[in-house]
VEXTIRO-920685 format. One record per residue (C-alpha): residue number from 1; residue in one letter; x, y, z. Coordinates in nm, 2 decimals, decimal comma. Layout:
    nr   rest       c1       c2       c3
   NUM      A        X        Y        Z
...
//
This chain:
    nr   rest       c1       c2       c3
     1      X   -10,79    27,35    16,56
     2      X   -11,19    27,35    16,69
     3      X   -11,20    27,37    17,00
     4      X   -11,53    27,21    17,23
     5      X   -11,74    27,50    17,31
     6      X   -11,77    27,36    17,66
     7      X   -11,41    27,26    17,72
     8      X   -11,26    27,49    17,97
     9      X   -10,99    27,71    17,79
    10      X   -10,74    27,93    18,01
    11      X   -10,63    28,29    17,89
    12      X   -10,29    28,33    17,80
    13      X   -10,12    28,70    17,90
    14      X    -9,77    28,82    17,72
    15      X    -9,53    29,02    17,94
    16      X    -9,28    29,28    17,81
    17      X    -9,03    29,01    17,75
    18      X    -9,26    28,79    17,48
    19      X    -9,33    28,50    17,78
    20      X    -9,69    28,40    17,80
    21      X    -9,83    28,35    18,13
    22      X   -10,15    28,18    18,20
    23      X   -10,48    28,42    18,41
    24      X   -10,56    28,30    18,68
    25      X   -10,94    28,24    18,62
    26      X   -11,23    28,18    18,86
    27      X   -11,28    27,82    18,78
    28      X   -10,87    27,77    18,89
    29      X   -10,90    28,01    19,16
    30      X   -10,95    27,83    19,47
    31      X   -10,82    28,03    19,72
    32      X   -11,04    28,37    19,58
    33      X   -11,30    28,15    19,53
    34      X   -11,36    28,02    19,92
    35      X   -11,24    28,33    20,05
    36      X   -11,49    28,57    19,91
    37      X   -11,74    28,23    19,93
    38      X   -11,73    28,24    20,32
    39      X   -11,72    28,66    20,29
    40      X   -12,09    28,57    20,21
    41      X   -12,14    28,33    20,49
    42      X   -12,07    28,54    20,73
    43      X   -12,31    28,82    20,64
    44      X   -12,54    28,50    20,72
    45      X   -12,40    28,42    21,02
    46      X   -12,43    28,74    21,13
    47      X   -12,79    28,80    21,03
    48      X   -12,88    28,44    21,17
    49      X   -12,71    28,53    21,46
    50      X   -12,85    28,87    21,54
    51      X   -13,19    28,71    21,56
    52      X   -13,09    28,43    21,80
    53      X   -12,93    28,70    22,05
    54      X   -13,31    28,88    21,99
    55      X   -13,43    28,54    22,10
    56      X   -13,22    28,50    22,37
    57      X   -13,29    28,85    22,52
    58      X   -13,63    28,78    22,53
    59      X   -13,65    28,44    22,68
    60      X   -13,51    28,63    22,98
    61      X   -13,80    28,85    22,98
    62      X   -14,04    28,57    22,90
    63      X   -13,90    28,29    23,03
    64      X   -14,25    28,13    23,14
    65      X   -14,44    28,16    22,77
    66      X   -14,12    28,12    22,62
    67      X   -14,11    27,77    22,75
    68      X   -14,51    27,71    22,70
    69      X   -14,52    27,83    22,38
    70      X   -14,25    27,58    22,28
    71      X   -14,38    27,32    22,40
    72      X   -14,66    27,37    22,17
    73      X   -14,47    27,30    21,86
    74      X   -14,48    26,95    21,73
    75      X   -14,14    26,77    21,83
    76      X   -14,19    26,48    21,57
    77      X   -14,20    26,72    21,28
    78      X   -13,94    26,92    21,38
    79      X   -13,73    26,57    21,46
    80      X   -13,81    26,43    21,14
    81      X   -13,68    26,78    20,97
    82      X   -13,33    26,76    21,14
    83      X   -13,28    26,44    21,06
    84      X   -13,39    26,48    20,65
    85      X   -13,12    26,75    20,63
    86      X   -12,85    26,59    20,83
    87      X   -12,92    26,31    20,56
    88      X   -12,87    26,62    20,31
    89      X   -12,60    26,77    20,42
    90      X   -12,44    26,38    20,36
    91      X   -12,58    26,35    20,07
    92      X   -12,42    26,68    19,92
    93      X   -12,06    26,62    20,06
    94      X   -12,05    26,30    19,92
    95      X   -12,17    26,46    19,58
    96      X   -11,85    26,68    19,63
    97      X   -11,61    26,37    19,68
    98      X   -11,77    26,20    19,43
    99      X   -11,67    26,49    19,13
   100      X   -11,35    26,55    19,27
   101      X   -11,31    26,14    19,19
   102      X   -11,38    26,21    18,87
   103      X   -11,74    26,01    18,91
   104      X   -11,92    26,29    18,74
   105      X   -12,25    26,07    18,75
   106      X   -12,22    25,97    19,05
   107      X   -12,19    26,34    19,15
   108      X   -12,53    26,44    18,96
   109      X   -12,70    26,15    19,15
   110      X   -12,58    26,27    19,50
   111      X   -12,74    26,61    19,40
   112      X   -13,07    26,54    19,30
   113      X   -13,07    26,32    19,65
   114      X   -13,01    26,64    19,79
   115      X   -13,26    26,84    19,63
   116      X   -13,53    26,57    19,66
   117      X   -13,44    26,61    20,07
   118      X   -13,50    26,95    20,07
   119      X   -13,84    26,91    19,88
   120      X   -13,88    26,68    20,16
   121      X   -13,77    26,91    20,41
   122      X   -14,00    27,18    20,28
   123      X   -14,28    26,97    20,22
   124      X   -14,32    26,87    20,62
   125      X   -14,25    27,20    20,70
   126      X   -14,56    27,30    20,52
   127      X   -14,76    27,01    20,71
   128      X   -14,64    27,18    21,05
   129      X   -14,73    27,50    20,94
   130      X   -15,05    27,40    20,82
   131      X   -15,12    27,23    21,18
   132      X   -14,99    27,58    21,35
   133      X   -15,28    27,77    21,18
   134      X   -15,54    27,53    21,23
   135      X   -15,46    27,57    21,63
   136      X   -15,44    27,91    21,53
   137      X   -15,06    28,01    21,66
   138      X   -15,01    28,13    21,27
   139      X   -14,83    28,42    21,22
   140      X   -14,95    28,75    21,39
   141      X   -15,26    28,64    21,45
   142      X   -15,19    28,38    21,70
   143      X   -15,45    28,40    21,98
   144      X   -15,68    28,66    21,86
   145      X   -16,03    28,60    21,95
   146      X   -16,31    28,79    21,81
   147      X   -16,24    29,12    21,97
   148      X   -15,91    29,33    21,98
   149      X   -15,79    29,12    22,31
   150      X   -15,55    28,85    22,31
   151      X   -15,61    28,45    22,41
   152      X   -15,21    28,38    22,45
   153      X   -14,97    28,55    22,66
   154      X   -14,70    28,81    22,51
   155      X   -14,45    28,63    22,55
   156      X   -14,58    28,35    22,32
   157      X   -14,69    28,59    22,09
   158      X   -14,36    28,71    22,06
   159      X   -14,19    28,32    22,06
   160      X   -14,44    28,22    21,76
   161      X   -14,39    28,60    21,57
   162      X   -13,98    28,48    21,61
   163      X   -14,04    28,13    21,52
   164      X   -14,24    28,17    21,23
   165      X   -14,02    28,45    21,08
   166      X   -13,67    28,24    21,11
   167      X   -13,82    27,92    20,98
   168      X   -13,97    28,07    20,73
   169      X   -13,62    28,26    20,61
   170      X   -13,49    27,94    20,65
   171      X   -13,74    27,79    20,45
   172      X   -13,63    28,06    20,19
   173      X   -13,28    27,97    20,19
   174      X   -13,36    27,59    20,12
   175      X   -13,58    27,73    19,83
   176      X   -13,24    27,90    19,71
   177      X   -13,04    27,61    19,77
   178      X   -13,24    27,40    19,55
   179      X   -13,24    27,66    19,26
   180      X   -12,84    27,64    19,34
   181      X   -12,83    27,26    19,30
   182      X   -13,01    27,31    18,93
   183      X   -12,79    27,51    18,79
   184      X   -12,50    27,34    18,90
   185      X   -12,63    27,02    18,74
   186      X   -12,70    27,25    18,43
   187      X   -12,26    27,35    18,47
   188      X   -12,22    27,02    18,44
   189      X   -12,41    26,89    18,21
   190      X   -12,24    27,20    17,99
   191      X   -11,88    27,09    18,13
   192      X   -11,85    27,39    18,33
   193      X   -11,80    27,25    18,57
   194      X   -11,56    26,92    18,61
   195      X   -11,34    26,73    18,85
   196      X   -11,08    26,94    18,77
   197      X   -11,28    27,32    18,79
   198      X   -11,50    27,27    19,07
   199      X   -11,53    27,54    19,30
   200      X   -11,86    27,58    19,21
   201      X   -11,96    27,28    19,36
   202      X   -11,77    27,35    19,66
   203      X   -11,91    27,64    19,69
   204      X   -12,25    27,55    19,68
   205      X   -12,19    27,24    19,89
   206      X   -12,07    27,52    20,15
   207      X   -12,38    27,71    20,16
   208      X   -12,56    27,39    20,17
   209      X   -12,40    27,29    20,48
   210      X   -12,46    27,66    20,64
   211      X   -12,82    27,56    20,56
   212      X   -12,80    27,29    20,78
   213      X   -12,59    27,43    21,05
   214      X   -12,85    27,70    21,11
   215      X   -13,12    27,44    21,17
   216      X   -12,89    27,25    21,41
   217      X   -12,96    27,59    21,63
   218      X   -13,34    27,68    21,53
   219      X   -13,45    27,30    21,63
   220      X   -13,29    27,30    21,99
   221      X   -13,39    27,62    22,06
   222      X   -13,74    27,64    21,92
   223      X   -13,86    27,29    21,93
   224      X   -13,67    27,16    22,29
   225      X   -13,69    27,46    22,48
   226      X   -14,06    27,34    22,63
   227      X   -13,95    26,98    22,62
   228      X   -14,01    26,91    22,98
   229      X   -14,30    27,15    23,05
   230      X   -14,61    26,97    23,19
   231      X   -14,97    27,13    23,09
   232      X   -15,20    27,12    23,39
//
């Protein structure tokens, strides 16, 4: 009997004794699938978080431009950011539920919300930086004048150079994400992935919410540190 090329088939294994035994594949394995899943997210975690304890260091040494510098960045952009993926980070969870219900369409719908976010997402990020290199904070050449000398403080240098370098591997990771999200609506569409095999979905879903986690910390820290400075 044919078989549908994208129906998922399990392997059958024959002891000594003539019993067959169904593998244990990926799609069916849960468990090894999230654990080594969040193996992965905590190399991010880790690399995330090594450069927020760099931060932190030096806003003890620079507490002054740290704080200036800040307050320099537009709020509104950055607000408007947080909110698209908190809206995201909905969106993609409910895309989860929704294939786990069996509502595969439903499901597909849910992710191309969530990928249209992040297009979003990345296209206001390129407004604000666009804005930061007209005011010439860009990169390493924020506040170089004509000479070799600086305009902006060290400390501020070293807030933008940080600033710049995390959203922008952030920016990278939403840029993966939404490469993720296609070709797990390409599994689908080829059955490979279904309410009943989804770990896939879960997984990416996961790494979608780690997205969104690490901007719950880069906002705060970046954008409201110089929220109550006063420019003379």
């Amino acid at each position: 009997m044919a078989h549908d090329s994208h129906e998922y088939i399990p392997e059958i294994a024959v002891d000594r004794n003539g019993n067959e035994h169904v593998v244990q594949g990926w799609q069916g394995d849960n468990y090894g699938g999230k654990l080594g899943f969040w193996l992965f997210m905590l190399t991010e975690v880790m690399m995330f978080g090594a450069m927020f304890m760099v931060l932190t260091y030096y806003f003890t040494l620079h507490h002054a431009d740290f704080i200036k510098a800040s307050s320099e960045l537009d709020r509104t952009l950055g607000g408007i950011n947080t909110v698209v993926l908190l809206i995201s980070a909905l969106t993609m969870g409910l895309g989860l539920l929704k294939m786990r219900s069996g509502d595969v369409k439903g499901a597909k719908l849910m992710i191309w919300a969530t990928m249209l976010l992040a297009v979003i997402f990345l296209g206001v990020k390129a407004l604000e930086w666009t804005n930061d290199y007209k005011e010439g904070i860009f990169l390493g050449l924020q506040g170089l004048q004509s000479g070799n000398e600086f305009s902006k403080p060290f400390g501020e240098i070293l807030f933008f150079g940080m600033y710049f370098t995390m959203t922008g591997l952030h920016g990278f990771h939403i840029i993966i994400g939404i490469g993720l999200m296609l070709w797990l609506l390409k599994r689908i569409n080829s059955g490979k992935v279904t309410p009943e095999h989804n770990i896939l979905h879960f997984n990416i879903a996961l790494y979608w919410d780690l997205v969104h986690l690490i901007w719950v910390f880069v906002f705060p820290y970046f954008y409201m540190t110089g929220a109550g400075a006063i420019h003379g």
